[in-house]
mmCIF file of the N, C-alpha and C atoms, coordinates in Angstrom:
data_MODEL
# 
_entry.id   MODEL 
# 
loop_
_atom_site.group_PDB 
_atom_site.id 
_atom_site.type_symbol 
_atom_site.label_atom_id 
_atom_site.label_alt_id 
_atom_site.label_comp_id 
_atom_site.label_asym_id 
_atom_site.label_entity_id 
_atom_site.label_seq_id 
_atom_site.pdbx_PDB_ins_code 
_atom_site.Cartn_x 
_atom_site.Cartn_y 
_atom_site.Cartn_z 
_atom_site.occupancy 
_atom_site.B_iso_or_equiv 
_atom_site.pdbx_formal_charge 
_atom_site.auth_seq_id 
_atom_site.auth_comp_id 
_atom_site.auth_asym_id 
_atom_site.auth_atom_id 
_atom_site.pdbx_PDB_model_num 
ATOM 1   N N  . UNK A 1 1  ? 109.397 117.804 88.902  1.00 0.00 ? 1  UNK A N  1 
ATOM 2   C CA . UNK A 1 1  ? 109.385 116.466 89.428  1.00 0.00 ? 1  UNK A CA 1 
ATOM 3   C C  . UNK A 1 1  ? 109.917 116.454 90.865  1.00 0.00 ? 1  UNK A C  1 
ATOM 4   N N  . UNK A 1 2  ? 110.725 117.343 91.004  1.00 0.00 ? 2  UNK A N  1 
ATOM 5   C CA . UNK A 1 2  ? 111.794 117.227 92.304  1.00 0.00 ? 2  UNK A CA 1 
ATOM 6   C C  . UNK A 1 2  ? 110.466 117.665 93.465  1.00 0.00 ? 2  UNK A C  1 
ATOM 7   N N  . UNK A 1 3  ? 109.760 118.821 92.760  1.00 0.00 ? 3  UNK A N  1 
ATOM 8   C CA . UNK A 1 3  ? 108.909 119.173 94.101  1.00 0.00 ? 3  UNK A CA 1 
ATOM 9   C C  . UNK A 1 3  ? 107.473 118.080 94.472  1.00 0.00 ? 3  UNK A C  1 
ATOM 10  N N  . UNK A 1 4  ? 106.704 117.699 93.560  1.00 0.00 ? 4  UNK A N  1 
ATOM 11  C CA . UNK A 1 4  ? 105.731 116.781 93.391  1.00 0.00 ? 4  UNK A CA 1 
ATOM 12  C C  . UNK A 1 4  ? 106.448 115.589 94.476  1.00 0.00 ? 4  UNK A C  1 
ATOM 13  N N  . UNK A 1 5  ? 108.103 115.219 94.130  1.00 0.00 ? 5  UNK A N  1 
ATOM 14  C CA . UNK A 1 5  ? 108.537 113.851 94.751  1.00 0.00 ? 5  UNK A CA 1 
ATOM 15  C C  . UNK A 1 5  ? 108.761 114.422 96.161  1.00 0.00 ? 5  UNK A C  1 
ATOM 16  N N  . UNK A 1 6  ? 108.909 115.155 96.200  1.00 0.00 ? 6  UNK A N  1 
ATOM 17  C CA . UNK A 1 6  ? 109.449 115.680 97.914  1.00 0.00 ? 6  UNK A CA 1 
ATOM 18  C C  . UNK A 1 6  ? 108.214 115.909 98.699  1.00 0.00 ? 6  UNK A C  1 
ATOM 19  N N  . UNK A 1 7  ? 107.108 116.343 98.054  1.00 0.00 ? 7  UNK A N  1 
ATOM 20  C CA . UNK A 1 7  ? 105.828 116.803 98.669  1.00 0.00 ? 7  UNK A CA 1 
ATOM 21  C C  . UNK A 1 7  ? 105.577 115.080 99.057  1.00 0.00 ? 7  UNK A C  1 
ATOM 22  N N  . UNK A 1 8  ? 105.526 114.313 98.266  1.00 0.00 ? 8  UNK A N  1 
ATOM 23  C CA . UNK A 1 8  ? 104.928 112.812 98.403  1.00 0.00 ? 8  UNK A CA 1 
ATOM 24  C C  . UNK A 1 8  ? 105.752 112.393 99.458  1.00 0.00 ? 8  UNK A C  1 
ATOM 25  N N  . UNK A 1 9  ? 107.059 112.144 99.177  1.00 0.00 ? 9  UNK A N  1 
ATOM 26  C CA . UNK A 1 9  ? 107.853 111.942 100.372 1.00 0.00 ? 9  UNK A CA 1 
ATOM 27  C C  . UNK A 1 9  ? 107.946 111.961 101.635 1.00 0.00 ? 9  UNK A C  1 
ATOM 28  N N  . UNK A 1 10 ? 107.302 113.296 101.746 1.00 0.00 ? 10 UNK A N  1 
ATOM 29  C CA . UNK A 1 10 ? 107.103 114.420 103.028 1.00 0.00 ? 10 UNK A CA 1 
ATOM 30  C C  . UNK A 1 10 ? 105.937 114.061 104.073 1.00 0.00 ? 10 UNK A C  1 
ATOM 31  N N  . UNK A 1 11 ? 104.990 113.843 102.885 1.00 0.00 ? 11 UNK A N  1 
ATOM 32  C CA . UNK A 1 11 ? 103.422 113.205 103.311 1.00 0.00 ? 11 UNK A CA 1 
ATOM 33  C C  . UNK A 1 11 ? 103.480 111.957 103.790 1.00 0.00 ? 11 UNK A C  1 
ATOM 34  N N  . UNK A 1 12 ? 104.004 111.120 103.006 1.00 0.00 ? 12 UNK A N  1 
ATOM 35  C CA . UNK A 1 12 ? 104.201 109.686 103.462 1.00 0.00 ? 12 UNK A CA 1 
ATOM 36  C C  . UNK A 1 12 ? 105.048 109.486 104.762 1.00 0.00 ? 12 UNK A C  1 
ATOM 37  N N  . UNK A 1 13 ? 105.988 110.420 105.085 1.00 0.00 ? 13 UNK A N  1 
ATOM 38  C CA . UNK A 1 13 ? 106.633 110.624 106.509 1.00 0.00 ? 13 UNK A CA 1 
ATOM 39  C C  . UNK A 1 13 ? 105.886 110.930 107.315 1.00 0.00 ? 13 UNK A C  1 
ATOM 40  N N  . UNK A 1 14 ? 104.765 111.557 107.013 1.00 0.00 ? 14 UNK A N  1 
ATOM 41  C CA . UNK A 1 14 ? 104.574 112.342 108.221 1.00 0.00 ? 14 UNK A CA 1 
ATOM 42  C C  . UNK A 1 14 ? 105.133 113.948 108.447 1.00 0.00 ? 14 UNK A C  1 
ATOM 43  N N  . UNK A 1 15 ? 106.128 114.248 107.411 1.00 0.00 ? 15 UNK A N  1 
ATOM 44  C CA . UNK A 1 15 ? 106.645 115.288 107.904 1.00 0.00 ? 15 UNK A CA 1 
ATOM 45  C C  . UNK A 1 15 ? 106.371 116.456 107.325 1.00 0.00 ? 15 UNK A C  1 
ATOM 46  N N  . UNK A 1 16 ? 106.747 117.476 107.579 1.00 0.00 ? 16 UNK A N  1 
ATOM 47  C CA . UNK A 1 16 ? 106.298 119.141 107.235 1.00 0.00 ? 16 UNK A CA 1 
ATOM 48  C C  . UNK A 1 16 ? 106.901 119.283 105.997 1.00 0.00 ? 16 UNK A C  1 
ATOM 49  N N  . UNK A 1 17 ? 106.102 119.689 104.938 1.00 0.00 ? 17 UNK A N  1 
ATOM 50  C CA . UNK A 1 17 ? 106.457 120.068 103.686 1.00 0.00 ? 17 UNK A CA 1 
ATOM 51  C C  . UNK A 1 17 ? 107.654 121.299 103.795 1.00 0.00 ? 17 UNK A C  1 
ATOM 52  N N  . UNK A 1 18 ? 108.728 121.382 103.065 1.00 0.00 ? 18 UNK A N  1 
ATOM 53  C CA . UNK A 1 18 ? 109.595 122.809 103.050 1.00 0.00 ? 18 UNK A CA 1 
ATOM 54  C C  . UNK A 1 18 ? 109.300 123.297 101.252 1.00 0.00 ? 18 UNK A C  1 
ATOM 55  N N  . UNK A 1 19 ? 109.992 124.236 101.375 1.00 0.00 ? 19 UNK A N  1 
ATOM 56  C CA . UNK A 1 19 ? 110.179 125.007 100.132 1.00 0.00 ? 19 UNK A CA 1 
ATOM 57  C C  . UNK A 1 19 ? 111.293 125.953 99.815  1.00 0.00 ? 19 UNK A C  1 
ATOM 58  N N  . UNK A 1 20 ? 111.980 126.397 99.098  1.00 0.00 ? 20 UNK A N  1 
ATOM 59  C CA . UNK A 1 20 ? 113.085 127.053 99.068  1.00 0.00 ? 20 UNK A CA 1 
ATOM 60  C C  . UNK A 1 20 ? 114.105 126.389 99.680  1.00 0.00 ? 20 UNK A C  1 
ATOM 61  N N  . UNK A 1 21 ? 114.891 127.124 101.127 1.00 0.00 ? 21 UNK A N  1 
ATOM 62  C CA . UNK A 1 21 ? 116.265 126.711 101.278 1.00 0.00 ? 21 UNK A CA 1 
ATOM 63  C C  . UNK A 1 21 ? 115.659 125.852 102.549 1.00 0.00 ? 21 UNK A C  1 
ATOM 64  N N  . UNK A 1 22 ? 114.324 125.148 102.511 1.00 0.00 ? 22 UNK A N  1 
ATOM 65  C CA . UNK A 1 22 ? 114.062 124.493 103.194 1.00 0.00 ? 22 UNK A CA 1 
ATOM 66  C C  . UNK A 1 22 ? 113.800 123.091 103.123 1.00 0.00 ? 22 UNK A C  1 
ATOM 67  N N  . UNK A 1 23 ? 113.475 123.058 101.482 1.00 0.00 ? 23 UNK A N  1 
ATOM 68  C CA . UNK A 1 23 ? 113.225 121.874 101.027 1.00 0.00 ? 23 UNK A CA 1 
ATOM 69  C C  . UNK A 1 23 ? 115.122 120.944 101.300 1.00 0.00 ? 23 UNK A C  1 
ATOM 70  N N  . UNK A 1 24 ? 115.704 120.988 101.078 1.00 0.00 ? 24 UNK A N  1 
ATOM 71  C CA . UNK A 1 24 ? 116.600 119.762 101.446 1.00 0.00 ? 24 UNK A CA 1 
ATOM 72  C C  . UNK A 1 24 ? 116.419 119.532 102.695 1.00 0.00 ? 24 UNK A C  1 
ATOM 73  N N  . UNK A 1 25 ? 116.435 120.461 103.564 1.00 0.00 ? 25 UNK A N  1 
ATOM 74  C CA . UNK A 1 25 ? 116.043 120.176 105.114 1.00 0.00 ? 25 UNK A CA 1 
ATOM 75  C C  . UNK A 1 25 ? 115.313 119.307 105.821 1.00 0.00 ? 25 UNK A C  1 
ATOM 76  N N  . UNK A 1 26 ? 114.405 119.238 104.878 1.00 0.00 ? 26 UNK A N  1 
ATOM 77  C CA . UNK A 1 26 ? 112.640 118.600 105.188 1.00 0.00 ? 26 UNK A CA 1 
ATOM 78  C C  . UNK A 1 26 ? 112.989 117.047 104.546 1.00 0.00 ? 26 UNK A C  1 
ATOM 79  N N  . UNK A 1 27 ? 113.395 117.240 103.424 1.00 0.00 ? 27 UNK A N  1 
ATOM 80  C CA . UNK A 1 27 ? 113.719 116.264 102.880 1.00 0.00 ? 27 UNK A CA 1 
ATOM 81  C C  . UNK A 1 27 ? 114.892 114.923 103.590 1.00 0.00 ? 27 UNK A C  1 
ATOM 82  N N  . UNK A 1 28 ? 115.460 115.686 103.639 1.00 0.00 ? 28 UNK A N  1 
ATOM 83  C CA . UNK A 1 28 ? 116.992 114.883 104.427 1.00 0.00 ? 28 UNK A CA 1 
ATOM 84  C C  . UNK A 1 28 ? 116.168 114.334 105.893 1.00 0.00 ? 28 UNK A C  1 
ATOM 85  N N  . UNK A 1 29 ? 115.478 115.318 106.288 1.00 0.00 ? 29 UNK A N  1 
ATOM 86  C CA . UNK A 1 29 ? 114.916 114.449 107.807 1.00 0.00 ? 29 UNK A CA 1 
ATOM 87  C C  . UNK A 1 29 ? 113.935 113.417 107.811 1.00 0.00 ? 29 UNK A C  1 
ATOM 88  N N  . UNK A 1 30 ? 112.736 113.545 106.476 1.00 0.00 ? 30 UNK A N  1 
ATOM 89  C CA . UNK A 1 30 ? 111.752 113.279 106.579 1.00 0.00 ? 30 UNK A CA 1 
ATOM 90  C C  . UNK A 1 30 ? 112.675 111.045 105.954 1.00 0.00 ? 30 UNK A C  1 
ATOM 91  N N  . UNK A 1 31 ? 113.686 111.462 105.108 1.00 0.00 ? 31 UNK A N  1 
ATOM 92  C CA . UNK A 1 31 ? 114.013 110.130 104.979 1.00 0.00 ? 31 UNK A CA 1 
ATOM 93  C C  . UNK A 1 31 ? 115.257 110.236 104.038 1.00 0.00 ? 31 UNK A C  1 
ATOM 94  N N  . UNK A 1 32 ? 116.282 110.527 104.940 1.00 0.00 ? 32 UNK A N  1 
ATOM 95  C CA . UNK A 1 32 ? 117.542 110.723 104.442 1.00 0.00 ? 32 UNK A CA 1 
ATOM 96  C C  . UNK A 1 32 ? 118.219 110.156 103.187 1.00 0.00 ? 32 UNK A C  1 
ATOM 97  N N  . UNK A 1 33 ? 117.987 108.673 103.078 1.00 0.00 ? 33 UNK A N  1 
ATOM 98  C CA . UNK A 1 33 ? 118.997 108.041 101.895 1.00 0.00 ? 33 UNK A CA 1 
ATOM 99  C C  . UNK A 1 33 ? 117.415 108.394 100.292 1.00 0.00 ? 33 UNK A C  1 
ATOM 100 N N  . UNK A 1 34 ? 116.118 108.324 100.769 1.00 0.00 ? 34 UNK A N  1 
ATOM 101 C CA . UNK A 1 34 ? 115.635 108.737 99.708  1.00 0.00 ? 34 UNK A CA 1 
ATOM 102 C C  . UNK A 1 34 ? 115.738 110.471 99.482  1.00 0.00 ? 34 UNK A C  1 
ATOM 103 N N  . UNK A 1 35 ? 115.526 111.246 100.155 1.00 0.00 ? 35 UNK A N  1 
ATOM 104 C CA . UNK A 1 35 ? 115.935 112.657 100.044 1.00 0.00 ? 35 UNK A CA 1 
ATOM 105 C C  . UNK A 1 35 ? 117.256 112.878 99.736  1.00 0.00 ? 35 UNK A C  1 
ATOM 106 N N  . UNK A 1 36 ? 118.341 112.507 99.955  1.00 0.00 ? 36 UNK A N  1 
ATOM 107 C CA . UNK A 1 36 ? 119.306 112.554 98.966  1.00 0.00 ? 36 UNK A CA 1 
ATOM 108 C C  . UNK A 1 36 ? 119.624 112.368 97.754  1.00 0.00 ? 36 UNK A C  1 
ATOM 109 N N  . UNK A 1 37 ? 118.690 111.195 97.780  1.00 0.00 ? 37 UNK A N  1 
ATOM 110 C CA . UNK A 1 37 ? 118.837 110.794 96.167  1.00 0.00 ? 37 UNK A CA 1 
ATOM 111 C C  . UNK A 1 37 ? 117.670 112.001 95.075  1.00 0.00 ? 37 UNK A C  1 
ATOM 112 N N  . UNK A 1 38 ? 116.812 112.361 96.150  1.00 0.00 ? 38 UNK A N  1 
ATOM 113 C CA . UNK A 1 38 ? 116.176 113.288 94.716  1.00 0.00 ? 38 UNK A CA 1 
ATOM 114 C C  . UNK A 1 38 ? 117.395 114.597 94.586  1.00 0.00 ? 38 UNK A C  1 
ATOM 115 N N  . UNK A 1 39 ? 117.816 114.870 95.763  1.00 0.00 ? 39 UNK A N  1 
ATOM 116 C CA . UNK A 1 39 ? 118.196 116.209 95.500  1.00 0.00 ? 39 UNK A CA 1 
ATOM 117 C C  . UNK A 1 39 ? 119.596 115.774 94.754  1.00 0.00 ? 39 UNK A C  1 
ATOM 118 N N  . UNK A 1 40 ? 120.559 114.664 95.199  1.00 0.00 ? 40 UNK A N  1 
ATOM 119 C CA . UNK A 1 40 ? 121.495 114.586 93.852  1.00 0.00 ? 40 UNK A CA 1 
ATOM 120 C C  . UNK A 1 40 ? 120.707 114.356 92.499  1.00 0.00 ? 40 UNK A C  1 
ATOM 121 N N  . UNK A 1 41 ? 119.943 114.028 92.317  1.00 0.00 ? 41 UNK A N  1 
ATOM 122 C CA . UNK A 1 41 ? 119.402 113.767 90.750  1.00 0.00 ? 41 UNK A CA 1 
ATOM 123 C C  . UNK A 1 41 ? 118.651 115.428 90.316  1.00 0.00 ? 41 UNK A C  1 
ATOM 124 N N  . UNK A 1 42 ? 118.283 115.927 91.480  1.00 0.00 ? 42 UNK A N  1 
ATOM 125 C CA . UNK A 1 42 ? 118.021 117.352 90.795  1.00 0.00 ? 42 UNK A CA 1 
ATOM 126 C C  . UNK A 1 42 ? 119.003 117.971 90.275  1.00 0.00 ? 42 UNK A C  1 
ATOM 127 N N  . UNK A 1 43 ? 120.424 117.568 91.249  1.00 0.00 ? 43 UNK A N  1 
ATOM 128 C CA . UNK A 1 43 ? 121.766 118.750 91.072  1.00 0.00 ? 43 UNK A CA 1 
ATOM 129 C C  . UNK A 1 43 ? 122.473 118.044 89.458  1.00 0.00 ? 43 UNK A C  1 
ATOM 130 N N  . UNK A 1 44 ? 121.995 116.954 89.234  1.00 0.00 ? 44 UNK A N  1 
ATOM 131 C CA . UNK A 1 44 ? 122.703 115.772 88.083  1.00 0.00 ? 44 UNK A CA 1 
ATOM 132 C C  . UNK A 1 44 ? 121.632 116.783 86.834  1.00 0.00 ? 44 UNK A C  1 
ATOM 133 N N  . UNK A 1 45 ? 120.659 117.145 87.149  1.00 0.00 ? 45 UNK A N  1 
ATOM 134 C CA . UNK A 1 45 ? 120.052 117.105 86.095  1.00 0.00 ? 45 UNK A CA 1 
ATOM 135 C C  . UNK A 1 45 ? 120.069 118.873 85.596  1.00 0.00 ? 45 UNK A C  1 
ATOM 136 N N  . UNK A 1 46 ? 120.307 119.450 86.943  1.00 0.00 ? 46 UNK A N  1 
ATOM 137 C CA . UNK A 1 46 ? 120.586 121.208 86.470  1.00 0.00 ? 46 UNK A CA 1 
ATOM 138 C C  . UNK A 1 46 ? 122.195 120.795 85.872  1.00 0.00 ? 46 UNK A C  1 
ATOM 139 N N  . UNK A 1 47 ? 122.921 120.223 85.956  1.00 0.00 ? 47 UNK A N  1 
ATOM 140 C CA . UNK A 1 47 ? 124.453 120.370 85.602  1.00 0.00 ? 47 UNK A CA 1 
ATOM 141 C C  . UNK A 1 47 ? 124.371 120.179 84.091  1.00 0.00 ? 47 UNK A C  1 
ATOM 142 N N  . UNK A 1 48 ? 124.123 118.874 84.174  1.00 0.00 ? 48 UNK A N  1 
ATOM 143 C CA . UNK A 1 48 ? 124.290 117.645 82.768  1.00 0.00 ? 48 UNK A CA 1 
ATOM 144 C C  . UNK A 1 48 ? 122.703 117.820 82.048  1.00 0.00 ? 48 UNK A C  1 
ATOM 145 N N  . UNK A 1 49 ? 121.840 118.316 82.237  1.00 0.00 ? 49 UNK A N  1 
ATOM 146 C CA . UNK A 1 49 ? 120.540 117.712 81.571  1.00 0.00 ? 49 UNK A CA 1 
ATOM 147 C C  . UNK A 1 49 ? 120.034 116.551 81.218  1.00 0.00 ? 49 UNK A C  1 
ATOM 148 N N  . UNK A 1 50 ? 120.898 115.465 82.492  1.00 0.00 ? 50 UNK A N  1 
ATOM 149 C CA . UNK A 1 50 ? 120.270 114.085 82.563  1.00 0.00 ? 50 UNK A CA 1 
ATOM 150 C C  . UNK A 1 50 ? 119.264 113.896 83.427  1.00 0.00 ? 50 UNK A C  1 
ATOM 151 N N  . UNK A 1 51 ? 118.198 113.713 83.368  1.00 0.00 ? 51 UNK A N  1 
ATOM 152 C CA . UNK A 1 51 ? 117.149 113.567 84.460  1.00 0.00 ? 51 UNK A CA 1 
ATOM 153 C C  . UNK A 1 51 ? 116.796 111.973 85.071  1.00 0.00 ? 51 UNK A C  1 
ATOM 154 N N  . UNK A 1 52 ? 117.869 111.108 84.614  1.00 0.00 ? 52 UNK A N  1 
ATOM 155 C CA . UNK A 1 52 ? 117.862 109.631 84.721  1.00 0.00 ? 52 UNK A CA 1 
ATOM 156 C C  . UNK A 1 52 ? 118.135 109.203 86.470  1.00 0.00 ? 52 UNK A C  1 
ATOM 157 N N  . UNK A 1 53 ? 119.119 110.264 87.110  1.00 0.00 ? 53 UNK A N  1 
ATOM 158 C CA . UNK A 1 53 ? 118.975 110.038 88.633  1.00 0.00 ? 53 UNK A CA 1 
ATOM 159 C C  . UNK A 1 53 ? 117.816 110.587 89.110  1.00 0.00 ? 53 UNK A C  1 
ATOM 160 N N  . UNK A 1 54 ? 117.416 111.687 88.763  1.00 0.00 ? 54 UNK A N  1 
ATOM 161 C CA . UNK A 1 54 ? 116.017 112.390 89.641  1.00 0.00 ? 54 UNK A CA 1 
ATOM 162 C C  . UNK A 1 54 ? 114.731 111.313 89.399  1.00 0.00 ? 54 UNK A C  1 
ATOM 163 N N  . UNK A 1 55 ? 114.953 110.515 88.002  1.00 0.00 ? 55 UNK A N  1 
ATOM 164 C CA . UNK A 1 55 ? 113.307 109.780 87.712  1.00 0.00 ? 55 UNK A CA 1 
ATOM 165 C C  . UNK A 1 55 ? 113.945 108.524 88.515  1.00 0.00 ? 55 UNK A C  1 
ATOM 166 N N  . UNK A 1 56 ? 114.855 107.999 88.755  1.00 0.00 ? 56 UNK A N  1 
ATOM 167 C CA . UNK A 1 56 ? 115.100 106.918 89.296  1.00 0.00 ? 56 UNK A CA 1 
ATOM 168 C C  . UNK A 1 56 ? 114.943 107.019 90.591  1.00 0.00 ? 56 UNK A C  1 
ATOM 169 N N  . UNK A 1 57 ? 115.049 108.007 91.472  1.00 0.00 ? 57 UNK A N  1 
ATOM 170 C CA . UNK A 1 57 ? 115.011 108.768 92.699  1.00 0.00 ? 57 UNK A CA 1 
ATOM 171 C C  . UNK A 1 57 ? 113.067 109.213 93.094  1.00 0.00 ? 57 UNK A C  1 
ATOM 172 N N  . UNK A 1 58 ? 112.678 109.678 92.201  1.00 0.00 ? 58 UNK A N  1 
ATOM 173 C CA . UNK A 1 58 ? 111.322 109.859 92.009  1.00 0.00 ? 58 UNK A CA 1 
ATOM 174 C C  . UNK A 1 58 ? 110.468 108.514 91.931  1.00 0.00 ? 58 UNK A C  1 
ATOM 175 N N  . UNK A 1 59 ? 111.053 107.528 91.073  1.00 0.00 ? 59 UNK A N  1 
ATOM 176 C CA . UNK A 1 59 ? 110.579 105.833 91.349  1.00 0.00 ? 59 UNK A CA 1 
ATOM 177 C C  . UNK A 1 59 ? 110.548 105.631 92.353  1.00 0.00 ? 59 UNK A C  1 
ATOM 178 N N  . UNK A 1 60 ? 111.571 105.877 93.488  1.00 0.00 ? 60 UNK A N  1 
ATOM 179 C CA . UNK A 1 60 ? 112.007 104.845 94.674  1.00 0.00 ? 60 UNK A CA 1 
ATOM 180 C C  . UNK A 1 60 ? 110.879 105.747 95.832  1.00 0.00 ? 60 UNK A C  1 
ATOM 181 N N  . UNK A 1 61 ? 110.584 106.904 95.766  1.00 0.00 ? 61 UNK A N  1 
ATOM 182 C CA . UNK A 1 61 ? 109.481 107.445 96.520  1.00 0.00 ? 61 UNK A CA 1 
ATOM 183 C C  . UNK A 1 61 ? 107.999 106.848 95.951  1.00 0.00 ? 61 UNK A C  1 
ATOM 184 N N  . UNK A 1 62 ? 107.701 106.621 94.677  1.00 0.00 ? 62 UNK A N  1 
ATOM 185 C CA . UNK A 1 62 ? 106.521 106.461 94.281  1.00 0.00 ? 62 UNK A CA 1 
ATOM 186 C C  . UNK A 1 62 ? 106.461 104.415 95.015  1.00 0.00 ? 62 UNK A C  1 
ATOM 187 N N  . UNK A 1 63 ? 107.136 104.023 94.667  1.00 0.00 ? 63 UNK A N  1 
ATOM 188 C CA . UNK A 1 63 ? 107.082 103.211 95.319  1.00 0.00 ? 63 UNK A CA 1 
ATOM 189 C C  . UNK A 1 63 ? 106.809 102.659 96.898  1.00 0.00 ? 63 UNK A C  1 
ATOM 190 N N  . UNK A 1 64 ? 107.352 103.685 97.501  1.00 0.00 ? 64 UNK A N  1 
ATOM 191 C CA . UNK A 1 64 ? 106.778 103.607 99.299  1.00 0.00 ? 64 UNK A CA 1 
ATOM 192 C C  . UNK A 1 64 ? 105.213 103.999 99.062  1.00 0.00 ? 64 UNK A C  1 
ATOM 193 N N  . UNK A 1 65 ? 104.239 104.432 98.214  1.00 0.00 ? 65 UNK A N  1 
ATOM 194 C CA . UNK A 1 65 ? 103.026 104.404 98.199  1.00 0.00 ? 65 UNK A CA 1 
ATOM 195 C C  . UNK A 1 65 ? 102.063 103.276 97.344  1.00 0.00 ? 65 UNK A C  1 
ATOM 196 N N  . UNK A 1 66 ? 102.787 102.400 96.757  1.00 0.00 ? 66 UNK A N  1 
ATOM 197 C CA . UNK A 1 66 ? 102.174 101.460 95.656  1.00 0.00 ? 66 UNK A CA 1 
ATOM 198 C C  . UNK A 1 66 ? 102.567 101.633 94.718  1.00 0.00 ? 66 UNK A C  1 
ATOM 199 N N  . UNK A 1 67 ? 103.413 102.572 93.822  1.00 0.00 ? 67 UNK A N  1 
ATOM 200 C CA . UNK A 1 67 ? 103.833 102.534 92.435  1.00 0.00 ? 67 UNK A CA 1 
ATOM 201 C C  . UNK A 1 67 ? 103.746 103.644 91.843  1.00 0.00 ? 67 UNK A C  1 
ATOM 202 N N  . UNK A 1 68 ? 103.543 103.268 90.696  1.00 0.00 ? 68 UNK A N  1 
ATOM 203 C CA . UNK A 1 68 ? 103.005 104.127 89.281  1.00 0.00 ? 68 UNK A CA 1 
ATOM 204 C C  . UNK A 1 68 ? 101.598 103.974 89.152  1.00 0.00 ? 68 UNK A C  1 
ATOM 205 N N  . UNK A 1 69 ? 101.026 104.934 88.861  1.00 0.00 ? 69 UNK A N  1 
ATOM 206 C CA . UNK A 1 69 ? 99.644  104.541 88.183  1.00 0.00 ? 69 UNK A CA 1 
ATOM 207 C C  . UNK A 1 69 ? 99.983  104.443 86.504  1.00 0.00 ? 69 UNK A C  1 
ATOM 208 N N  . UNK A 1 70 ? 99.452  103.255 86.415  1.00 0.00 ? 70 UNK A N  1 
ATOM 209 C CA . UNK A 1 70 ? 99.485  102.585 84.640  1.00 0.00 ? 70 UNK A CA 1 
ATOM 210 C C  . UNK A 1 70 ? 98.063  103.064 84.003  1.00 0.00 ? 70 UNK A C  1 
ATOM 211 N N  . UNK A 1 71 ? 98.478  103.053 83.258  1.00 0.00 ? 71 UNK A N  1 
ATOM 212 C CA . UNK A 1 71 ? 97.570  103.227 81.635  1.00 0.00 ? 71 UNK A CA 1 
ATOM 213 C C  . UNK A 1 71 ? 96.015  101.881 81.925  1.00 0.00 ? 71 UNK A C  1 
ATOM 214 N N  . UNK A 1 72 ? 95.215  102.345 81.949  1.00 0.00 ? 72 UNK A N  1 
ATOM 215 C CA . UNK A 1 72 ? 94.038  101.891 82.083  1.00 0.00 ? 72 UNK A CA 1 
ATOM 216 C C  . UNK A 1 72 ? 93.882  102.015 83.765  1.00 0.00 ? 72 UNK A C  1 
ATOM 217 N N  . UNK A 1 73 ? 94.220  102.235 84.908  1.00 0.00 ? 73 UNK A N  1 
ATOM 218 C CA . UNK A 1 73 ? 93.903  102.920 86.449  1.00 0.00 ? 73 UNK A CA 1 
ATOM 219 C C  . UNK A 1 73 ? 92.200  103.233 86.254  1.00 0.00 ? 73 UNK A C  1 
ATOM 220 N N  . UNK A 1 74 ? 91.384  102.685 86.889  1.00 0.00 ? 74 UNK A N  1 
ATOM 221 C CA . UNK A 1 74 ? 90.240  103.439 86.478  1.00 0.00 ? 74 UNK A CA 1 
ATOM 222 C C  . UNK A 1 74 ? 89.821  103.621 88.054  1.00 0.00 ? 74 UNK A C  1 
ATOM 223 N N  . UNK A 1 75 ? 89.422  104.785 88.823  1.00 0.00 ? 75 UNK A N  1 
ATOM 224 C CA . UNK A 1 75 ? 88.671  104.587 89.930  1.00 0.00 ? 75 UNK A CA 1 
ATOM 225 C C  . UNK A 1 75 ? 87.331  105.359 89.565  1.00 0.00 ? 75 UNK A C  1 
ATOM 226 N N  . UNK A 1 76 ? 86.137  104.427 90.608  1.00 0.00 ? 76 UNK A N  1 
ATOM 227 C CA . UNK A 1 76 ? 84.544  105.086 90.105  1.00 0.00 ? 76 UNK A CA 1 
ATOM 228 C C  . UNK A 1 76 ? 84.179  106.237 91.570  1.00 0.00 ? 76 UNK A C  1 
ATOM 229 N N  . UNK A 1 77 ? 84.261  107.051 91.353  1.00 0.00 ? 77 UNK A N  1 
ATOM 230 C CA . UNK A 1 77 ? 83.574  107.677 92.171  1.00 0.00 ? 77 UNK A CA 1 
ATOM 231 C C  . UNK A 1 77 ? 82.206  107.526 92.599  1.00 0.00 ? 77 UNK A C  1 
ATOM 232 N N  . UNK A 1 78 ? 81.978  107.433 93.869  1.00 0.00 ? 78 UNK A N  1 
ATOM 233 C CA . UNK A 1 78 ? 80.856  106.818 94.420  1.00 0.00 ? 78 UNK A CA 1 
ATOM 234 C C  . UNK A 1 78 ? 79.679  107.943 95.014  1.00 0.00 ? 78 UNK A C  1 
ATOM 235 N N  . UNK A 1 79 ? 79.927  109.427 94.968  1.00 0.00 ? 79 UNK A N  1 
ATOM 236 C CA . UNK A 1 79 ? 79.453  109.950 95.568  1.00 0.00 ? 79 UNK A CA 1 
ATOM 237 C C  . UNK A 1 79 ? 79.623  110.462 96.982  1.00 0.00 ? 79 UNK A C  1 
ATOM 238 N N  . UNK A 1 80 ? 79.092  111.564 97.732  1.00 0.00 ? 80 UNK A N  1 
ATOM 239 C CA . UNK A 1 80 ? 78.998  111.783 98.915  1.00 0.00 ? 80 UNK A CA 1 
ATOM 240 C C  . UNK A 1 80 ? 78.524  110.657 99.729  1.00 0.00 ? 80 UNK A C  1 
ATOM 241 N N  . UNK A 1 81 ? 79.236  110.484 100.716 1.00 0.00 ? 81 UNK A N  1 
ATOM 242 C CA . UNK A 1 81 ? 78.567  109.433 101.866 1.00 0.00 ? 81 UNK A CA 1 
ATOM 243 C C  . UNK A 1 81 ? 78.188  110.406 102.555 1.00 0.00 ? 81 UNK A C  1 
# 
């Protein structure tokens, strides 16, 4: 979840995807008070095995794009233009 939310994050900034000891980096710049919050909910959830800060943290990014996609979402593909 942590990487899927950081990749989205990243994109929606504008900014350069990281990975390894790069991902907080990328993260923290691309939008500090939400990149903090995934990476404390990652560190909440390797400690404790609560994943309730990382999905709450993962909400607040899905949200800068429109949401969740819900149960019935249908898009029609239209073909090559």
């Amino acid at each position: 979840m942590l990487h899927a939310a950081a990749d989205l994050l990243c994109d929606h900034r504008g900014a350069w995807v990281g990975g390894g000891k790069w991902l907080p980096r990328r993260l923290l710049q691309a939008d500090h008070a939400r990149g903090a919050a995934l990476l404390q909910g990652h560190h909440q959830l390797c400690e404790s095995g609560d994943a309730a800060a990382l999905t709450a943290a993962a909400s607040q990014v899905l949200e800068l794009v429109g949401g969740e996609v819900r149960e019935g979402y249908r898009r029609t593909w239209r073909g090559p233009r």
